[in-house]
VEXDREN-2710 file (C-alpha; in Angstrom, 1 decimal):
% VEXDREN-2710
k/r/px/py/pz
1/UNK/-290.8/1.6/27.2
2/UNK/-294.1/3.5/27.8
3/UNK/-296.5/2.3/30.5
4/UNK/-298.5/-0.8/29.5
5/UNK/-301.5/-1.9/31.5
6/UNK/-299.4/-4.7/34.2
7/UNK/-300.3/-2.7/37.4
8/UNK/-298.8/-6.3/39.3
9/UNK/-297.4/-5.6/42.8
10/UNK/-293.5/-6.6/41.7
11/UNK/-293.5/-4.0/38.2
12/UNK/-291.2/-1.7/38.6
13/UNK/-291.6/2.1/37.1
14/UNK/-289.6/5.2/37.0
15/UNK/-289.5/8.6/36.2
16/UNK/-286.3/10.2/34.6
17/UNK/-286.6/14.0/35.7
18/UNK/-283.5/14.6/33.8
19/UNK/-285.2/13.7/30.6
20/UNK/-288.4/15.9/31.4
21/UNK/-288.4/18.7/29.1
22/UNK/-288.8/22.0/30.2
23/UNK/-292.3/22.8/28.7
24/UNK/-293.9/20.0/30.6
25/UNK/-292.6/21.6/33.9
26/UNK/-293.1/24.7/33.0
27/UNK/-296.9/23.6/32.7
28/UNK/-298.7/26.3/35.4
29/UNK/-301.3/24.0/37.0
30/UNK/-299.7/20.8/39.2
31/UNK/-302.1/18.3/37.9
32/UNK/-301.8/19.2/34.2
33/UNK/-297.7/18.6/35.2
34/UNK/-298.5/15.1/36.9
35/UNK/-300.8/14.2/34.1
36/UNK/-299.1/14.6/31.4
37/UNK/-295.4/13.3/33.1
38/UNK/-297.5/10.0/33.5
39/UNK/-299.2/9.8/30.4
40/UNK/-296.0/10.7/28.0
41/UNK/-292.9/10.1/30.5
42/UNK/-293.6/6.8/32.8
43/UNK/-291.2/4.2/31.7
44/UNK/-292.2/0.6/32.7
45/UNK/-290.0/-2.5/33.7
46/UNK/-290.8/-5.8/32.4
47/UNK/-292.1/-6.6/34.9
48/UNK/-288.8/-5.4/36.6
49/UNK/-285.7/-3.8/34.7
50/UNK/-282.3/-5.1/33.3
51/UNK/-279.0/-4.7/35.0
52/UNK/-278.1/-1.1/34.5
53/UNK/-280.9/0.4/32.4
54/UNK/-281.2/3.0/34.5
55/UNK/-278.0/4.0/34.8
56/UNK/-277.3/6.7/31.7
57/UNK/-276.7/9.9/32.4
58/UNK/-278.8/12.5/30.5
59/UNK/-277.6/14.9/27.9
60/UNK/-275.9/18.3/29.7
61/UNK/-274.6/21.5/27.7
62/UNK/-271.0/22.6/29.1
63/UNK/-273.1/25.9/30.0
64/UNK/-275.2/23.7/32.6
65/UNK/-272.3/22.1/33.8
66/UNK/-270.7/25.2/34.5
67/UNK/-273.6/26.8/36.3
68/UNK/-274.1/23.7/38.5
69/UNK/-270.5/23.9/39.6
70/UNK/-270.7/27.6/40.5
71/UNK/-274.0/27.0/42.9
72/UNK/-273.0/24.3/44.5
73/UNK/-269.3/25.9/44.7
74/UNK/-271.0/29.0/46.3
75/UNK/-273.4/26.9/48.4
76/UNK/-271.5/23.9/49.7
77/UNK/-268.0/26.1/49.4
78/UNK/-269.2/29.2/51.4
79/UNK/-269.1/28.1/54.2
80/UNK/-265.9/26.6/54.4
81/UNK/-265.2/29.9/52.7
82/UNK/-266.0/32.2/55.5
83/UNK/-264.2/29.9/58.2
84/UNK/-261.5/30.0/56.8
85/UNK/-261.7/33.7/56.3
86/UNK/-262.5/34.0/60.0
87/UNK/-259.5/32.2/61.2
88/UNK/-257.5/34.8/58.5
89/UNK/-259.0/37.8/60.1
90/UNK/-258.4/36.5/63.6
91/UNK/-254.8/36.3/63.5
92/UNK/-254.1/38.8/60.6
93/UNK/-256.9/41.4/61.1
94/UNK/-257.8/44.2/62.8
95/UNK/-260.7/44.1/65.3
96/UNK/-262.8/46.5/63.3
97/UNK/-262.0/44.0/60.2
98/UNK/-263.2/41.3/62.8
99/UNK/-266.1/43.3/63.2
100/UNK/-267.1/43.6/59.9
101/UNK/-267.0/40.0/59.0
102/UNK/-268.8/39.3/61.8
103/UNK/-271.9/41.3/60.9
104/UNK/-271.6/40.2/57.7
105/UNK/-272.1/36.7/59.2
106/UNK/-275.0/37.3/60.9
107/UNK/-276.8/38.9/57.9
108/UNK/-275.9/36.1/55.7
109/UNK/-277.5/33.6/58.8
110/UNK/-281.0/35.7/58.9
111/UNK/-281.6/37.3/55.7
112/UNK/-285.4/35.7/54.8
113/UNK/-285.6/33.8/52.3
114/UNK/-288.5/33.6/50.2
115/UNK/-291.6/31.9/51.1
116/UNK/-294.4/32.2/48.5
117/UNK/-295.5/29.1/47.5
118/UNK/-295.6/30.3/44.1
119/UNK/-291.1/30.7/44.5
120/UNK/-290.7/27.3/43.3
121/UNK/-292.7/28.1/39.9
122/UNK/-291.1/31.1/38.8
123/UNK/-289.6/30.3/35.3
124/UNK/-285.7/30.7/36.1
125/UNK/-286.3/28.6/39.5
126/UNK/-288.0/25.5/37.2
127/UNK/-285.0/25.9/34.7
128/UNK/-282.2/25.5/37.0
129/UNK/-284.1/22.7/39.1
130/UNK/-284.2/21.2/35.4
131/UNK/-280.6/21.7/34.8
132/UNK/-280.2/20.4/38.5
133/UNK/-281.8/16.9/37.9
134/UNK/-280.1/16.7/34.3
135/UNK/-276.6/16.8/36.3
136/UNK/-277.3/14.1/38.5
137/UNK/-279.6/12.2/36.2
138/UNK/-282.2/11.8/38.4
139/UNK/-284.7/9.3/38.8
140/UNK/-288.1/8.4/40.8
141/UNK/-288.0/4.6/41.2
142/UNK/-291.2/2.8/43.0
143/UNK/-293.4/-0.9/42.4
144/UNK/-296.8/-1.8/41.8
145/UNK/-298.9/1.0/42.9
146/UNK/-296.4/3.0/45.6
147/UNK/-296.6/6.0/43.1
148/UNK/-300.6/6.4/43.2
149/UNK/-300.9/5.7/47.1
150/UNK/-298.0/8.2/47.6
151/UNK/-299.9/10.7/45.5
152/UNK/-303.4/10.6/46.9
153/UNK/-303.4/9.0/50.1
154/UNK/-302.9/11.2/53.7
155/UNK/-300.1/13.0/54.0
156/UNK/-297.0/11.2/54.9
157/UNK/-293.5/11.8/56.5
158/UNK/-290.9/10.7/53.6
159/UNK/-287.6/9.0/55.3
160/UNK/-284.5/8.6/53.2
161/UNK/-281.4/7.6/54.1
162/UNK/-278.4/7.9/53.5
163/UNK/-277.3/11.2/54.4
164/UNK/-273.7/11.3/52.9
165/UNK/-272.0/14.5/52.8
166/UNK/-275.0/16.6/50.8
167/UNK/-278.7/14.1/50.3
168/UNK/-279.0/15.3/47.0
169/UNK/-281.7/13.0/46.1
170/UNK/-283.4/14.6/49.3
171/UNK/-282.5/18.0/48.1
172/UNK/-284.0/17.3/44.7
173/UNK/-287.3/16.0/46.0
174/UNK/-288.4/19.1/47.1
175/UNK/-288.8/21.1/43.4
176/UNK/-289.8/17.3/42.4
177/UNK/-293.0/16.1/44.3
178/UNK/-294.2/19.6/44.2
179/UNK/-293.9/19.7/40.6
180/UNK/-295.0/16.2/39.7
181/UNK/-297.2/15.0/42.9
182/UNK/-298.2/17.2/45.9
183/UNK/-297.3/20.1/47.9
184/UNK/-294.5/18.9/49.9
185/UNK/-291.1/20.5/52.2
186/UNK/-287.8/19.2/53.5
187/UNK/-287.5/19.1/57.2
188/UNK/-283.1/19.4/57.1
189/UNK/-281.0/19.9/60.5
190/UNK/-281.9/23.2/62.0
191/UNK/-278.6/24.3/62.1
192/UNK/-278.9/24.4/57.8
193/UNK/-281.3/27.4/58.0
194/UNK/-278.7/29.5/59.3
195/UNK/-275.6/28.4/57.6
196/UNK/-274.2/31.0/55.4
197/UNK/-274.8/30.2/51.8
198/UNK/-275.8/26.7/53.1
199/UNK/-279.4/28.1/53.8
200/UNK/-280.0/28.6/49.7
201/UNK/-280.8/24.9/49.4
202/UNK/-283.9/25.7/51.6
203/UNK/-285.1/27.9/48.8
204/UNK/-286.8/25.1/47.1
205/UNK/-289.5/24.8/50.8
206/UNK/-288.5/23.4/54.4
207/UNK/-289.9/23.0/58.1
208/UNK/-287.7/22.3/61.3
209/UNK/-286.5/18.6/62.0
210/UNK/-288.9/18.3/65.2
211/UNK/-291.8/16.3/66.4
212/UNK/-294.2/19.6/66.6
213/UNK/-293.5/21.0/63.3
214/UNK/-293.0/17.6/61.1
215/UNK/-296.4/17.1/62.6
216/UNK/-298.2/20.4/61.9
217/UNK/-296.6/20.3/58.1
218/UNK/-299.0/17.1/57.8
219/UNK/-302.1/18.7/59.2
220/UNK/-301.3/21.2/57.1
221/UNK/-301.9/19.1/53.9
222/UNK/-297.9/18.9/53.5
223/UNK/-296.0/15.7/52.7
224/UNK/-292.5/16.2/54.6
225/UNK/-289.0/14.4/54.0
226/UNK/-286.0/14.0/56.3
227/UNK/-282.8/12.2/56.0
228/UNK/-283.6/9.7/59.2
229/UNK/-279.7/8.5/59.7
230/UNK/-278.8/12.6/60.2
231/UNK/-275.1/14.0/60.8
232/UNK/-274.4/10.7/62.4
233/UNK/-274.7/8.8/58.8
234/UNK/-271.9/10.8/57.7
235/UNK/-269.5/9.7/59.3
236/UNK/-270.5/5.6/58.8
237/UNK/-270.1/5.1/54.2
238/UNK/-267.8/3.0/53.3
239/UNK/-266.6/2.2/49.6
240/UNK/-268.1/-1.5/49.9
241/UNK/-271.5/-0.7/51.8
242/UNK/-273.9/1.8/52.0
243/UNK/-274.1/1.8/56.2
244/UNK/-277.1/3.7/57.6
245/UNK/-277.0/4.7/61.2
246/UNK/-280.4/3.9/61.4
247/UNK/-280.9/0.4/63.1
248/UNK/-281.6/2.2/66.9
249/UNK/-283.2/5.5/65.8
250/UNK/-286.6/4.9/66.6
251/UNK/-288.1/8.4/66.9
252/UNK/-290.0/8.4/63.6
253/UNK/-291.7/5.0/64.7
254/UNK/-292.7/6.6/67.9
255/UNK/-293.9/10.4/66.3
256/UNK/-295.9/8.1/63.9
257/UNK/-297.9/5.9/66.3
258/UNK/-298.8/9.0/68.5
259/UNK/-299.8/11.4/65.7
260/UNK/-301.4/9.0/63.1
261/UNK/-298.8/9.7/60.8
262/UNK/-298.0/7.9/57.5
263/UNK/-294.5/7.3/56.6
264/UNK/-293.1/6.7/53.3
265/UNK/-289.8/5.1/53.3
266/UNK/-287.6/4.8/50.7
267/UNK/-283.6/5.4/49.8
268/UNK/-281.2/8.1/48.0
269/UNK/-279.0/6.0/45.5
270/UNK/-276.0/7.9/44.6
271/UNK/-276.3/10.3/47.9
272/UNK/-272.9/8.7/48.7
273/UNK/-271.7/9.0/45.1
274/UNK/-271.6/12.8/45.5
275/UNK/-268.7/14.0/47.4
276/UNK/-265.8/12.1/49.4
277/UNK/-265.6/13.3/53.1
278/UNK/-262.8/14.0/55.1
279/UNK/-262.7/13.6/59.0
280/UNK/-260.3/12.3/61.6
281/UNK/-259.9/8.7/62.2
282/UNK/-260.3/8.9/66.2
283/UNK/-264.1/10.2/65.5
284/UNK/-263.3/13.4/67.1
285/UNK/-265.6/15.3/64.6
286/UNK/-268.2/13.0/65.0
287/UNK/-268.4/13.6/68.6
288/UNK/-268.3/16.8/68.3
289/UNK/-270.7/17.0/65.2
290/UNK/-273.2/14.9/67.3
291/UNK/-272.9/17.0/70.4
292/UNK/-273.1/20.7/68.7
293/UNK/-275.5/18.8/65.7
294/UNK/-273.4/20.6/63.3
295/UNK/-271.4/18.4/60.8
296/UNK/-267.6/19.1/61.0
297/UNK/-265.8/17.6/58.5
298/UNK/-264.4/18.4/54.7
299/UNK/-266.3/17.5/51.8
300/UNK/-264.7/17.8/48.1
301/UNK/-265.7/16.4/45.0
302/UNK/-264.3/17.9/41.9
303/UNK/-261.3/19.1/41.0
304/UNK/-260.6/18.6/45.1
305/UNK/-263.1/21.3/45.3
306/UNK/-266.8/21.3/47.1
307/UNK/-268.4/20.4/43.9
308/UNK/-270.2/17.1/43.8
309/UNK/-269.3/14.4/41.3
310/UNK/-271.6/13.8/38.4
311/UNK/-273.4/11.0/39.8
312/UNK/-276.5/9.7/38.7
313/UNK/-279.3/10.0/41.8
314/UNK/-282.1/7.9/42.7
315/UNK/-285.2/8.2/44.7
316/UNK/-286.5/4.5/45.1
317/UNK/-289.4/5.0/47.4
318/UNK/-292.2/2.3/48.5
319/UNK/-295.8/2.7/49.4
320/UNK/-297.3/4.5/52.5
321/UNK/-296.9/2.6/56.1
322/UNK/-299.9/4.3/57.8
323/UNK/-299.5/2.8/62.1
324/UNK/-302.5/2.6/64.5
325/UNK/-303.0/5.3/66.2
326/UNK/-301.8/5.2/70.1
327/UNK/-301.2/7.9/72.4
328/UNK/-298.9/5.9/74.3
329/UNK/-297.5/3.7/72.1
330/UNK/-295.5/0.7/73.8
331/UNK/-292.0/-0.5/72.6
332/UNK/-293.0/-3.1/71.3
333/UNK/-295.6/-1.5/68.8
334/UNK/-292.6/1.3/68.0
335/UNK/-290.6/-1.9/67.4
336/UNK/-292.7/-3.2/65.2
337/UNK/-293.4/-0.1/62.5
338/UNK/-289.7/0.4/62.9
339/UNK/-288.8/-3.4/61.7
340/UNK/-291.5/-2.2/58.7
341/UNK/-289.5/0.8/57.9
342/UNK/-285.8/-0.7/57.5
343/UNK/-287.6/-3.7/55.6
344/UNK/-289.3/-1.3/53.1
345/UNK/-285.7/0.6/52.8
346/UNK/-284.1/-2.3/52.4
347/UNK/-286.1/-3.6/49.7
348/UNK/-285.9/0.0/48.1
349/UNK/-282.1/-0.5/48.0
350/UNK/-282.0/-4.2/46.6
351/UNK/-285.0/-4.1/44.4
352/UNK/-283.5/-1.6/42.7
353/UNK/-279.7/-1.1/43.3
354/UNK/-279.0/-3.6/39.9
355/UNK/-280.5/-1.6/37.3
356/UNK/-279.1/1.4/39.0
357/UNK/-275.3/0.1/38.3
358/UNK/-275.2/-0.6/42.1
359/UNK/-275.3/-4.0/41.6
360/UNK/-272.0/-5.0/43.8
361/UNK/-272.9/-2.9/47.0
362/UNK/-275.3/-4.2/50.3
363/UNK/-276.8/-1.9/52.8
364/UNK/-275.8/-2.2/56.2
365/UNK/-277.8/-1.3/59.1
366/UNK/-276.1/0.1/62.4
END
């Protein structure tokens, strides 16, 4: 289904990135990308769509498969890899062994990374985001005219829960919008930039996840995402509900109102899909995770290894809340914007969640 000319505030729209091919993102100015992704590749609903037409998986070579599993198996596996390897030395080593690894450690935490602008256009990074959003089959979701007031409007603070043990989705927006939209970063847990192997996911564009820099990536002409539920959404999934810890995390409402700052919200279907997690049942780890702000626990996905499922991942985002400006905002006003925000994710998890195959699940709040 093409787009027809129903621009009604209920029609529903998407964009399958894992159906893009790779000459249209390959396509060296943004807005010749954009333009031609909506002219050729905006599907419409009618005015909303059917159970579960959105949920096919698109067409990936055993080749692609394989080199997905090797990243993430080098990425997300890494750093299990080297504590393990750690706890090896340290009872098996020799101190100059010990000291070895341990330099090694610290060059794998502060090697740059790159930082042109231009990194995310360079012809192998394009063809292995492609081969990235053809493994998890992802999507751009939104209704009415979200997509346009997204695009053009001020620059806005994207917040998309759930975190689950990776946000893909989140991950995946980064080579996205800045291929299809506008310059935009990731703003992850600062602990990510220095995790060994970890850090690679960064590669796509980031800032730090704090008031100062979220808000200088704005004035900067930079739209910037975080996962607003954090380390502590980790530890809440369940099989039957999606649960965000989310319901008394109010800095976002507050940053807003005092900076003047747009936010987007919206909500990673499949994030949870992913990987399984393992953690103790006494919520040690989550103490501990929440104290240190570093996540402790296991993740594994295939073959028992830290290699995510192939799930199919959705970004269903809505339109722009842009707050009165207020230098000191009261509760009450930060109660209010933050009442609009879980309403907008909640209706970007229900408006959506049935065509997604996600029909039997509810998002809980907590």
């Amino acid at each position: 289904m093409k787009r027809g000319n129903d621009d009604s505030k209920n029609k529903q729209h998407a964009i399958e990135l894992g159906m893009l091919p790779l000459s249209v993102l390959m396509l060296p100015d943004r807005d010749d990308r954009r333009k031609e992704i909506e002219k050729r590749w905006l599907l419409d609903g009618d005015p909303t769509f059917a159970s579960k037409a959105l949920a096919s998986q698109a067409p990936l070579s055993q080749l692609e498969d394989l080199l997905v599993c090797v990243f993430f198996l080098i990425t997300m596996g890494g750093p299990l890899m080297m504590i393990f390897l750690f706890h090896v030395l340290l009872f098996l080593g020799t101190w100059s062994q010990v000291a070895v690894y341990l330099t090694t450690v610290v060059l794998l935490c502060f090697h740059p990374l790159p930082t042109s602008k231009s990194f995310a256009q360079r012809e192998y990074v394009v063809k292995f985001s492609q081969v990235l959003y053809k493994y998890f089959s992802y999507r751009f979701v939104w209704s009415g005219d979200s997509w346009e007031k997204a695009r053009d409007g001020p620059c806005w603070i994207g917040a998309a829960p759930p975190h689950g043990a990776l946000p893909i989705a989140n991950v995946l927006c980064m080579p996205a919008i800045n291929c299809a939209t506008r310059e935009f970063v990731g703003a992850p847990a600062s602990v990510v930039a220095y995790t060994p192997f970890l850090r690679y996911l960064l590669l796509f564009g980031y800032c730090p996840v704090n008031a100062s820099s979220l808000t200088r990536a704005c004035q900067d002409d930079k739209c910037v995402g975080i996962v607003p539920d954090g380390i502590a959404g980790i530890f809440k999934n369940n099989e039957r509900d999606e649960v965000v810890k989310l319901k008394h995390r109010k800095g976002l409402a507050k940053l807003a109102i005092k900076q003047g700052l747009s936010i987007v919200p919206a909500y990673s279907h499949g994030n949870t899909d992913a990987f399984h997690v393992w953690y103790d049942k006494w919520g040690v780890l989550e103490t501990l995770s929440r104290k240190l702000r570093v996540s402790l626990f296991i993740p594994y996905g295939r073959f028992g290894l830290p290699i995510p499922f192939r799930c199919n991942v959705t970004m269903a985002f809505s339109a722009p809340i842009t707050p009165v400006q207020a230098n000191e905002p009261t509760q009450q006003e930060i109660d209010k914007l933050h009442d609009q925000v879980l309403n907008r994710i909640t209706e970007c998890f229900d408006g959506y969640k049935d065509c997604l195959g996600y029909g039997a699940k509810r998002i809980v709040f907590v």
